[in-house]
Each structure stands twice: as structure tokens, then as C-alpha cells.
N, C-alpha and C positions, 0 to 999 in steps of 0.2 A: 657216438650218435645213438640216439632210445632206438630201439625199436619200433616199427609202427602197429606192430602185430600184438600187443602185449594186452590186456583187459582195457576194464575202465578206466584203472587206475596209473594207465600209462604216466608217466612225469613231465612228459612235452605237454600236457593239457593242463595248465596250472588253474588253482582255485579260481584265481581272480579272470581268466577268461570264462571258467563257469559261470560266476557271475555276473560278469558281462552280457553272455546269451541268454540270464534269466531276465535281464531287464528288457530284450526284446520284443515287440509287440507281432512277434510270430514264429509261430511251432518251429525247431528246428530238432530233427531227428539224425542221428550218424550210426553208421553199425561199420564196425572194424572187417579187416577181410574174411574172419571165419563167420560173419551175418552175425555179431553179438552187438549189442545197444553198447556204445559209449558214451554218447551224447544224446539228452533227454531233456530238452529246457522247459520252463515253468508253463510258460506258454502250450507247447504241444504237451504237458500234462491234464492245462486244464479242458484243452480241446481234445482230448480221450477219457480224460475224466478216471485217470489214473495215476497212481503214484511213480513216481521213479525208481523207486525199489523194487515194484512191480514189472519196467522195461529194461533195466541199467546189468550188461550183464546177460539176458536170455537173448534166444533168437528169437527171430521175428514169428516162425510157426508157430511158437510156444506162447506168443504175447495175444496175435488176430487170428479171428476167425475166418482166415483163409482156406480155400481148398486146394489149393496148389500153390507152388510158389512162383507160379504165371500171374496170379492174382496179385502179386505185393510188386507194387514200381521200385523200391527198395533194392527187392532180390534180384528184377530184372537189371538196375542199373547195377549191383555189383557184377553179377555172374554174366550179365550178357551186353555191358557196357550201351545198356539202352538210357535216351536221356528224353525226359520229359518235361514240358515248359508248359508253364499255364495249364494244367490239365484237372481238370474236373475227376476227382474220387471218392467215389463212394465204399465204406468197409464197414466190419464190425468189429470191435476189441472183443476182449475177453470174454465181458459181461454182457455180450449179447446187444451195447449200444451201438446203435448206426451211425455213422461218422461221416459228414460230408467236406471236401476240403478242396482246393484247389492248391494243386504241389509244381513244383519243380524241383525235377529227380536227377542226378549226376552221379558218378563215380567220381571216384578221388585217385587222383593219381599221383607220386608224388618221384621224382627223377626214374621214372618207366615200372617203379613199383606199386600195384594198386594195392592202394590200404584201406578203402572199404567206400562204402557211400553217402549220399547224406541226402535227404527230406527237407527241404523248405515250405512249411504250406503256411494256407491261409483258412481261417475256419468259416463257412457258409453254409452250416448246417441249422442257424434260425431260417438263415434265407431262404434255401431248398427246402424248409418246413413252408413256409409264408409262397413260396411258389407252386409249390400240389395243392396249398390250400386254394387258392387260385385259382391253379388247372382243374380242380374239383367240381368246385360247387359255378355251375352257368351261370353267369351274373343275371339278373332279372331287372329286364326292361319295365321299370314303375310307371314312367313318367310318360305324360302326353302332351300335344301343342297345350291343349284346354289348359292345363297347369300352368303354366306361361306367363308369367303376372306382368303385366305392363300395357298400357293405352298410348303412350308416344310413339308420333310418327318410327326413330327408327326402331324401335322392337315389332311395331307393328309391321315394317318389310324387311325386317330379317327373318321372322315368324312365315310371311307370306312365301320366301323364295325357298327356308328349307321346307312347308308343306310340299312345291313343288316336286324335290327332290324325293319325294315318296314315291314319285310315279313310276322309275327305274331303281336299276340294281347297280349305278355308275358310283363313280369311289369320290366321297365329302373329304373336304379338308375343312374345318369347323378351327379358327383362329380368334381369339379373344385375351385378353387379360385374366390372371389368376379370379376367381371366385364369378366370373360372368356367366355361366350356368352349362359349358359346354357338353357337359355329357346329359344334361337335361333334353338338351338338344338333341343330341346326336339318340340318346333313344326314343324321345318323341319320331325323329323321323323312322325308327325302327319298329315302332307300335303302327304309324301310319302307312308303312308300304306292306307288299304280298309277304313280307319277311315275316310279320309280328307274331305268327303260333312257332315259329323256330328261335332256336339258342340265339341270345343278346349277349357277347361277352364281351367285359374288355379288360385291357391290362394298361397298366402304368409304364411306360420303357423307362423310364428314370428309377423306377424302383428299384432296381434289378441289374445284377454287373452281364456284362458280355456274355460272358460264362453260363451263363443261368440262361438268358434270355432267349436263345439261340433253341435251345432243347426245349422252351416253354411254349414258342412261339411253332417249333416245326414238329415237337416229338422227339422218342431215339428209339433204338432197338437194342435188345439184350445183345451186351459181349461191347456195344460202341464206345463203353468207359467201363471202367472196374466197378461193379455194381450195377449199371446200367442193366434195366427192363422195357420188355416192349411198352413204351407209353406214347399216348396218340398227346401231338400239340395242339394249340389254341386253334390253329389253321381247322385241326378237322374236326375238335370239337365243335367247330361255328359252323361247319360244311348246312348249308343251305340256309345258313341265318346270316347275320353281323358282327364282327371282328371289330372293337374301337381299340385302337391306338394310342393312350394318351400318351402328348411328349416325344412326338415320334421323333424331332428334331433330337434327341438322345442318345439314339442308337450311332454306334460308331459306322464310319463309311462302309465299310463291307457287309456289315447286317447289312444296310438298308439295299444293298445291291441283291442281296439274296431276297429281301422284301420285294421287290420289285420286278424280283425275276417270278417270285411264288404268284404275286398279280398278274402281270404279262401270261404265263403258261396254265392259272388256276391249276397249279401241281404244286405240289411240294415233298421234300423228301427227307426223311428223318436223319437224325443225327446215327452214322454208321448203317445206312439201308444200300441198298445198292439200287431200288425204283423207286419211282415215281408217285406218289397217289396223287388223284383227281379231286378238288375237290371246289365247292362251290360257296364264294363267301363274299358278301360284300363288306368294303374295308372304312370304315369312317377314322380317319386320323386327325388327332387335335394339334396345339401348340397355343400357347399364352405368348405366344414373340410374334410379328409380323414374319410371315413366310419371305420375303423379299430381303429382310435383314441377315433371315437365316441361311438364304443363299448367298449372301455376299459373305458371311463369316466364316461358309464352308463347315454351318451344321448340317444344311440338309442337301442333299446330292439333286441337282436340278432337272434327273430326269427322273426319279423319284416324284419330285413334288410338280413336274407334268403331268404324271401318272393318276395322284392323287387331287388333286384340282379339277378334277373334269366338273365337280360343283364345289365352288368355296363358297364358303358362309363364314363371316365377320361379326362377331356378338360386340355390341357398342358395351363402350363400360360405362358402370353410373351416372359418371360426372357429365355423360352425352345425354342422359336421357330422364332428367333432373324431372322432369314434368309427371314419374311415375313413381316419384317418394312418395306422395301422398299415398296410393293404394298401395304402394307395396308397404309400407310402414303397418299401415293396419290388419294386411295379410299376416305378418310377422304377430304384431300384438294379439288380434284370434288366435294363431297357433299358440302360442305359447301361455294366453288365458286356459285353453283348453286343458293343457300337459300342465300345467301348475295350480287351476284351480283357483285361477284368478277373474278378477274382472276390471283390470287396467282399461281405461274406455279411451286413451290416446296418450300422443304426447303434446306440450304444451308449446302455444306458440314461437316462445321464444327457441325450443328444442328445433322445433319447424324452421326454424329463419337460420340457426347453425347448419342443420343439415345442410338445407340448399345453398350456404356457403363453402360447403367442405367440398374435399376434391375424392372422396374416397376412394383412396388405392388398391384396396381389398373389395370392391365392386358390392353387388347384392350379397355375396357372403359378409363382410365385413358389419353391412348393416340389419344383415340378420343375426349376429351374435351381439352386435351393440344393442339391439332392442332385449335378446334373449340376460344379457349381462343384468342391462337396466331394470328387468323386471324380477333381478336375485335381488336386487338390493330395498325394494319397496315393500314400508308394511303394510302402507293400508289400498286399498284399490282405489290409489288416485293417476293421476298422471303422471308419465314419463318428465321428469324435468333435470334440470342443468346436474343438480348434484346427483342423478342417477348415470348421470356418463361415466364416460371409462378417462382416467387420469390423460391420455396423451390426447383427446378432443379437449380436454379440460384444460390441458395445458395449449392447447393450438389457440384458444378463441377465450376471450374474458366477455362478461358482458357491459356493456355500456350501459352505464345507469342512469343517461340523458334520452336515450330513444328506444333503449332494450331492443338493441341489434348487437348480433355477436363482432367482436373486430380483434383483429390482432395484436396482442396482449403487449403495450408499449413499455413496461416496466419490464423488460429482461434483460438479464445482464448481458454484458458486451462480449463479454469472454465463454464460454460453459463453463459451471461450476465443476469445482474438481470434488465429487462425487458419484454415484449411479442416482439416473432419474428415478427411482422409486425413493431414497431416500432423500433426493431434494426435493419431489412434489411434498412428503410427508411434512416439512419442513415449511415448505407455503402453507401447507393447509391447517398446520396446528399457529401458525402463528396467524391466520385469516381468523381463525376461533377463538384466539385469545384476545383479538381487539372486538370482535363481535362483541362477546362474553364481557370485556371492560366497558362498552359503548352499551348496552344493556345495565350496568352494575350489578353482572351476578345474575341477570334473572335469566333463568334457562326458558322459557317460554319465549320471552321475548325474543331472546340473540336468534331462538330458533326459527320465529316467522321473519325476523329481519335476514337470516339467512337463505330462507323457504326453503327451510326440510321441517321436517318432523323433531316433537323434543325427542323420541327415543333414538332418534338418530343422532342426536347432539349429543344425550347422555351415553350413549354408546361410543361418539368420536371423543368425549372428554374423559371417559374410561382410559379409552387405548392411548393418550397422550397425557395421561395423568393431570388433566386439569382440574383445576376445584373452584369453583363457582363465588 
């Protein structure tokens, strides 16, 4: 039987299990019982940003810039048989880079003899970049009711009941579909109440794993993780302003218990602190789901979302409040005349008569980058029309060439074709050109007003599909 004490090049450890751990999609680190690296896979090289010749063979003092060997989970699980799960570390290699990971640390034991340890991690060092960036910079409350774009009944009393909600410091639950304006929202009402000269922050909970979110949200103190510094959370950077929540329904059950306990007592306490701080924040928590769904499915804890409903607000999606395409379509064309240097003066009736047929899913976002799209593809400053859309409205709606109302495109195949829709629309659209172009004979002016675009728009699509005239 091998020894299990023997270097790297022990013979129980064959190539092809090397191998094996390099194809891994996570660090795996082992040091044999005298603390020397055996195992060093591809992965936890590139997440130290070190070679294997460099770890394979040394101990670990000799490899990180540790100050004791208190500091390495490694040394702890060999020499003090301590095991670590899930745990957030922070280190530095050699070269002085900072290394963020989440490990799970073990000793190896094998018939009552230990023969060394082993490192599982996970690398979250963009993320813990992308979360100080975060906790950094106060997010800054822009936006106000005024901005608000819409004249229909309901924008007009959802508008009315969060002005309300300025008047106290009680905790919003603001629920809508993707792209409905929520945090437009949620900081109008923080421009509008006693909050608006204090910190607006907020944070994404979907962004962000367990691990992260936890120390972003409360803070931690130097010595609470390896690495870890006294750093203040979002709670007390917002202390006397507003804390928004997006996505709250994210956070796993037990955050949201510790959420609700930092609301309930306006205290919270850092990760490894042993008190308390005070602090003063009002909470605005979003969600694109029906709050009601979210409690049956047992994303959101229901006394949680008593907590936070003391005012709910509901943003209608588009397709409820169709009567405010008009102005907001034009809000969108002024912005974007402006930032391009344009002077597109609308879109065209027919474009009008699609809209108001569409359901759009993607809400006021969706039709803000459908006009911002439409207006890359225009050369001269005419109007928004049909061939300035984006392929899947082009593919939802054909026009009717008896009354020029949009309708549901009756030529599609029964089956889906067995290709990707970008190269099947391609495929409609070079052969719509090429009967154009024969129905024309050849004359590019023409196909091109019977199409209603522009010729350089024609000579430009007969380019890309190699047509010739």
C-alpha cells in the first residue's frame, strides 16, 4: 500500500485523475500532512493567478501572504482538524493580489490516519469588486414625480397614492413588471419626503449570492472572516435616508428573517460584532412578481411582506395604459433627437396602429429602446416606420395591404423551422427583396418606394445579401 505522506508525486494520485480536477469548474487545493501542495488544479490556478510550479510541492507560508498560520483555513483544517463550509475568504498570494473565494475546508482522513487537507472554493472576487463598488458610491436619487411620463387614468393614481407616501417614513413595497419604472418610483418618493438631502441607496438582492449579500446589507468587523475589515453595510450607510431593495423576493428565508428583524428593532449588527447599532432608514422594497404569488411559492416570508406593505404601490404595465403611447413615444423621440443630433418628428401612422396592437412585455423600457433602436437605423430625418422596427415586432405583425392595420402574419409555418430566428428572418427578408427587386425590374428606386425605405437602405440590404439589380 503507497504511502500517503510521500510528495506530489505520490503514485496513488494518477495522471488521469489530474486531469480529471483540471476540467473542474472549481479551485481544488490539497496539501499532504507535512502542509505541502499536492494538488493544484487549473481552476484554483487561475483564481490566484498562479502557476502550479509555483504552489505544487511548497507550503502554504511560503506561497500567501499570510501572517500566521491562524490565517490559512488550510492549516487550520489540517493541524486543528477545523472544518469550514460556505465561508467567505478573503487572502493575498505572493504577488500581493487580493483573492476573494468562498471555501469549504476539511481534513482528509484516511483509516484513522490524517494525510493532509483539501480547499474547495468558489471564486467571487469580480463580485466583491462589483459589491464595494456598490457599498461605495450613494446611489443618487435623480428622478422626481414631474418626470413621470403618462396622462392615463391608471398612471395618473398610482402617481397620486405614492405622492402620498412622501408624507411619512413607513416602509413601500412598489410591485410591477420588468421595465415599469420602479425605482423611478421609489426615488421620486425619496426626492419628495423629509428624506431627500440624505443618502438614496439601493441594491439588487438578485445580484449578489447569500454570501456577499448578508456583509453588504449589515456590514462586518475586522477578524469576522479571514480578511475581513471594519466595513459599515447599506443599513448604516442609508442611516437617515432610504434603503431600496430591488428583488427582495431573492433573498433566501433566513436573510429575510434577519431583514425584518433590522426593520422591527432599526438596529442591526455586523457580521462578527457582538452589538448592536441604531440606525434610522426607510426601506422601499421592489419585486416584478405579484407579492401574493410570492407568498404562496414561498419566496417571500409573510411576515416580512406585512412588514413591508404598510404602503404598496402596483405600477400598471403598458399594455394597461395604452392611452399614454402617444406622449411617451415622443418623450423617447425628443430624447434621443437630442443625444444623436437628430430630428426624427414621429412615427408613422401605421407604426401607431402596431404599437397599440402590441402587448409589450418589456413595458416603457422595451419601448424606449425600440424607438432608441429605430432611430440607429434612419438616414434621413423622416419618420419612424415599419422597416425601422426590430425583427421579432416584424416578425409578430405583417401589414395588411387592404386597410394598412397591422395583423397576425397568416403565412407561418405549421412547424418552427429548424434553424435560429435571426437566420430565418434573414431568409424572409432577402427573398421579400428579391421579388420586390423582380416586380420592379431591377430598378432600385422603385422596389425601394414600393417597399417604403430609402434606396440606400435597399442598396445597403442588396449589398449584405448579394443581390444585383
Amino acid at each position: 500500500m503507497p504511502s500517503y505522506k510521500d510528495s506530489h508525486n505520490t503514485p496513488f494520485i494518477s495522471s488521469m485523475y489530474r486531469k480529471l480536477l483540471d476540467y473542474l469548474d472549481i479551485g481544488i487545493h490539497m496539501v499532504n500532512a507535512e502542509g505541502r501542495s499536492i494538488i493544484y488544479n487549473r481552476k484554483m490556478s487561475e483564481m490566484e493567478d498562479m502557476n502550479p510550479e509555483e504552489v505544487l510541492n511548497k507550503k502554504i507560508m511560503d506561497i500567501f501572504l499570510f501572517e500566521s498560520e491562524e490565517e490559512s483555513r488550510l492549516l487550520q483544517a489540517l493541524y486543528k482538524d477545523k472544518l469550514h463550509k460556505d465561508a467567505k475568504q478573503v487572502y493575498f498570494n505572493f504577488k500581493g493580489q487580493e483573492i476573494t473565494t468562498v471555501n469549504n475546508t476539511f481534513p482528509l482522513t484516511v483509516d484513522g490516519e490524517k494525510i493532509g487537507a483539501v480547499e474547495i472554493a468558489r471564486d467571487i472576487t469580480k463580485l466583491e469588486r462589483l459589491s464595494r463598488e456598490t457599498s461605495r458610491g450613494a446611489n443618487e436619487a435623480r428622478f422626481t414625480f414631474d418626470q413621470i411620463i403618462g396622462e392615463s387614468k391608471p398612471i395618473i393614481d398610482v402617481v397620486e397614492n405614492a405622492r402620498r407616501a412622501t408624507r411619512t417614513a413607513s416602509s413601500v413595497l412598489i410591485y410591477g413588471e420588468t421595465g415599469t419604472g420602479k425605482e423611478l418610483f421609489a426615488q421620486s418618493i425619496h426626492n419628495g419626503s423629509t428624506r431627500a438631502s440624505k443618502p438614496f441607496i439601493s441594491q439588487n438582492c438578485a445580484a449578489l449570492p447569500d454570501t456577499l449579500i448578508e456583509g453588504i446589507l449589515f456590514g462586518s468587523v475586522k477578524g469576522a472572516f479571514t480578511g475581513a475589515t471594519d466595513h459599515p453595510g447599506l443599513f448604516e450607510q442609508a442611516h437617515l435616508g432610504t434603503l431600496m431593495l430591488d428583488e427582495i423576493n431573492s433573498l433566501s428565508a433566513s436573510l429575510q428573517a434577519k431583514l425584518l428583524r433590522a426593520i422591527q428593532e432599526k438596529s442591526i449588527r455586523r457580521i462578527g460584532d457582538t452589538k448592536n447599532r441604531q440606525v434610522d432608514v426607510r426601506i422601499i422594497a421592489t419585486m416584478n412578481e405579484d407579492p401574493v404569488r410570492a407568498l404562496e411559492t414561498n419566496q417571500l416570508r409573510e411576515d416580512l411582506y406585512y412588514r413591508l406593505s404598510v404602503v404598496s404601490i402596483m405600477i400598471p404595465p403598458l399594455r394597461y395604459r395604452k392611452d399614454d403611447l402617444i406622449i411617451l413615444i415622443a418623450h423617447f423621440i425628443r430624447k434621443y433627437n437630442r443625444l444623436f443630433q437628430m430630428n426624427v418628428p414621429k412615427v408613422t401612422d401605421d407604426v401607431l396602429a402596431l404599437f397599440n396592437t402590441y402587448d409589450w412585455p418589456g413595458n416603457v423600457r422595451e419601448l424606449e429602446h425600440v424607438i432608441e433602436g429605430a432611430m440607429n437605423l434612419i438616414y434621413d430625418d423622416e419618420p419612424i416606420a415599419y422597416q425601422h422596427l426590430p425583427l421579432h415586432m416584424k416578425h409578430k405583425f405583417s401589414l395588411s395591404q387592404d386597410n394598412g392595420a397591422y395583423e397576425e402574419p397568416s403565412s407561418l409555418p405549421a412547424s418552427l423551422p429548424d434553424q435560429p430566428l435571426q437566420e430565418y428572418m434573414e431568409t424572409i427578408e432577402k427573398a421579400y427583396l428579391e421579388k420586390a427587386l423582380h416586380q420592379a425590374s431591377g430598378n432600385v428606386s422603385q422596389a425601394a418606394k414600393s417597399l417604403g425605405i430609402q434606396r440606400q437602405s435597399l442598396q445597403y440590404r442588396m449589398k449584405k445579401y448579394h443581390l444585383s439589380q
